[in-house]
C-alpha positions in Angstrom: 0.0 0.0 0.0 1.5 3.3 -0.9 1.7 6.1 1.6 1.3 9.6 1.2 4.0 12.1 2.5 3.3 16.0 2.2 6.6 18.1 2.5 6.7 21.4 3.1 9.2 23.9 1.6 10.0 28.1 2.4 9.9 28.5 -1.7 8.9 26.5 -4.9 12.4 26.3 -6.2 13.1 24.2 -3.5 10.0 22.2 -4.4 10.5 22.0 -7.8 14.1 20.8 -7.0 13.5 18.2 -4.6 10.6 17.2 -7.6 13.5 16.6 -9.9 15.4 14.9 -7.0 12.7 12.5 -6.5 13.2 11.3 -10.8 16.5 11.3 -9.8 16.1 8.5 -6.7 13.7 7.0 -8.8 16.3 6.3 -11.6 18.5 5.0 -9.0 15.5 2.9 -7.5 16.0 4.3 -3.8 12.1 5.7 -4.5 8.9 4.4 -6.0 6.5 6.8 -6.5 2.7 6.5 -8.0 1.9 9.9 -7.7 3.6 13.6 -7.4 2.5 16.9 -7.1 3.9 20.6 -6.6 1.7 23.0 -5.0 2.4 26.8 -4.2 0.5 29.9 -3.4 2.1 33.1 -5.2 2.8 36.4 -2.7 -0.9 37.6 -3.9 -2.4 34.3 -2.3 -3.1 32.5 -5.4 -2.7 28.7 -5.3 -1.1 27.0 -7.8 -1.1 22.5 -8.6 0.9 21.1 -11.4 0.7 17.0 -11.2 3.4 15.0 -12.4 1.3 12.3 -14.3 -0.7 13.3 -17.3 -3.5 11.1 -17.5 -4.6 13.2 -20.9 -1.0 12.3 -22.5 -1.3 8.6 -21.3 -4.9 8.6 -22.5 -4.3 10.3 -26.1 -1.3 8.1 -26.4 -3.0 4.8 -25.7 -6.2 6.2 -27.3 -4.3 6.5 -30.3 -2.7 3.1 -30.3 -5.9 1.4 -29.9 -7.4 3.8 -32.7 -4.7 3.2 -35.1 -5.3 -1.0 -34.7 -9.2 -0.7 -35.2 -8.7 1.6 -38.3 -5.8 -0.6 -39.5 -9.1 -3.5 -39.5 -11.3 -1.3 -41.3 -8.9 0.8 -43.8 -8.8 4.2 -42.3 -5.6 4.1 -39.5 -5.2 8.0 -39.7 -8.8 8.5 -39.1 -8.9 6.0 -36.5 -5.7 7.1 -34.6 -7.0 10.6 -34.9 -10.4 9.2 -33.1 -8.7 7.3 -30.6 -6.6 9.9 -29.6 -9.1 12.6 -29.1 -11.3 9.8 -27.2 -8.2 8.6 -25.2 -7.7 12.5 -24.4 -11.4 13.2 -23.0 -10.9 10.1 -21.2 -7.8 10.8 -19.8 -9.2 14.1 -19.0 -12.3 13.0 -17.0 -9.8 9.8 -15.0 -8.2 10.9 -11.9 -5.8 8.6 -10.2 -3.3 8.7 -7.8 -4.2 12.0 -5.2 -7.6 13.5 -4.9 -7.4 17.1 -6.2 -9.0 18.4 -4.2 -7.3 17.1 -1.1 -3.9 19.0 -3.0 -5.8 22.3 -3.2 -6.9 22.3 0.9 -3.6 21.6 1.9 -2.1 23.9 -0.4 -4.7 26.3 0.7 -2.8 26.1 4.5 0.7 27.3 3.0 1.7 31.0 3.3 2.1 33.4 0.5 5.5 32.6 -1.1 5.6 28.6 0.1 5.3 25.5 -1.1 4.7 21.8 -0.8 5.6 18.6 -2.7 3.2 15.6 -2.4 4.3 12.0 -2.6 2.5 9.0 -3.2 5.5 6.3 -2.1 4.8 2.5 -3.3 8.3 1.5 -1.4 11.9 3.5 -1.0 15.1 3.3 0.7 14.2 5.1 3.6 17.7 6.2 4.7 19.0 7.2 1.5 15.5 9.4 0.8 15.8 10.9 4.1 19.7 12.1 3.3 19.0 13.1 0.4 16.3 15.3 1.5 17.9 17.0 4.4 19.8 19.8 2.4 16.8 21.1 1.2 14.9 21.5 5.0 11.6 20.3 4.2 8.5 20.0 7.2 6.9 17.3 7.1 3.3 18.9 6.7 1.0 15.7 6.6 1.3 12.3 6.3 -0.4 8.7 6.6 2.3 7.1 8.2 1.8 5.9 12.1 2.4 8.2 14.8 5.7 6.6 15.3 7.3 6.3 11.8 6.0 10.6 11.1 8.2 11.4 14.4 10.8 9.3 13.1 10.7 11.3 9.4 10.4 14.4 11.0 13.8 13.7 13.4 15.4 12.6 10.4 14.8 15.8 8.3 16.0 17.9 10.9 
């Protein structure tokens, strides 16, 4: 079962750099993830998500695949990838995995003008190794669904 980790940083650089750090760990596979988000509010109080799975580009892709096959059987592939991209789009559109959206926009909604938070949906990772890597860039730990005892154990660890 994945667990959900909300980090909490004093600026989105930061953010958007442990973001790219989390590929990086990834690559390395000290980190699985199935799902990432940035969220920051802007000085005026705006709030701001960007998700790090596209379910429209993974729906217009396989949309397209599967359009492409059915027109191959009836003559037409360009009209049928066209088709089954536009559908695999929609589809994409209207699917939301991973975090609830909503969810992201409350907690982002808590963060002071100028902050920001990364959310991570975490299959299974190298604890230790996350935890170092992490450190430099002094994220709090803003929510979590860990146990009371392995949070306090994160948040000692980022310290």
């Amino acid at each position: 079962m994945a667990e959900l980790v909300v980090l909490g940083f004093t600026d989105k650089e930061k953010a958007e750099a442990v973001l790219r750090l989390g590929k990086e760990l990834s690559r390395q596979e000290l980190l699985d993830l199935e799902d990432a988000a940035l969220a920051w509010r802007t000085l005026d109080g705006k709030i701001h998500v960007r998700q790090s799975y596209s379910t429209t580009g993974a729906g217009a892709a396989g949309g397209a695949l599967w359009g492409t096959l059915f027109g191959l059987l009836f003559l037409m592939p360009v009209f049928g990838a066209a088709v089954g991209a536009a559908t695999g789009a929609v589809a994409g559109k209207l699917t939301d995995i991973g975090m609830n959206d909503a969810f992201i926009k409350e907690v982002a909604g808590t963060l002071e003008p100028g902050r920001a938070a990364v959310f991570a949906l975490v299959r299974r990772s190298t604890p230790d190794r996350v935890r170092e890597a992490l450190r430099p860039f002094g994220p709090a730990v803003l929510r979590t669904s860990l146990t009371r005892d392995r949070e306090e154990e994160l948040v000692a660890a980022l310290r």
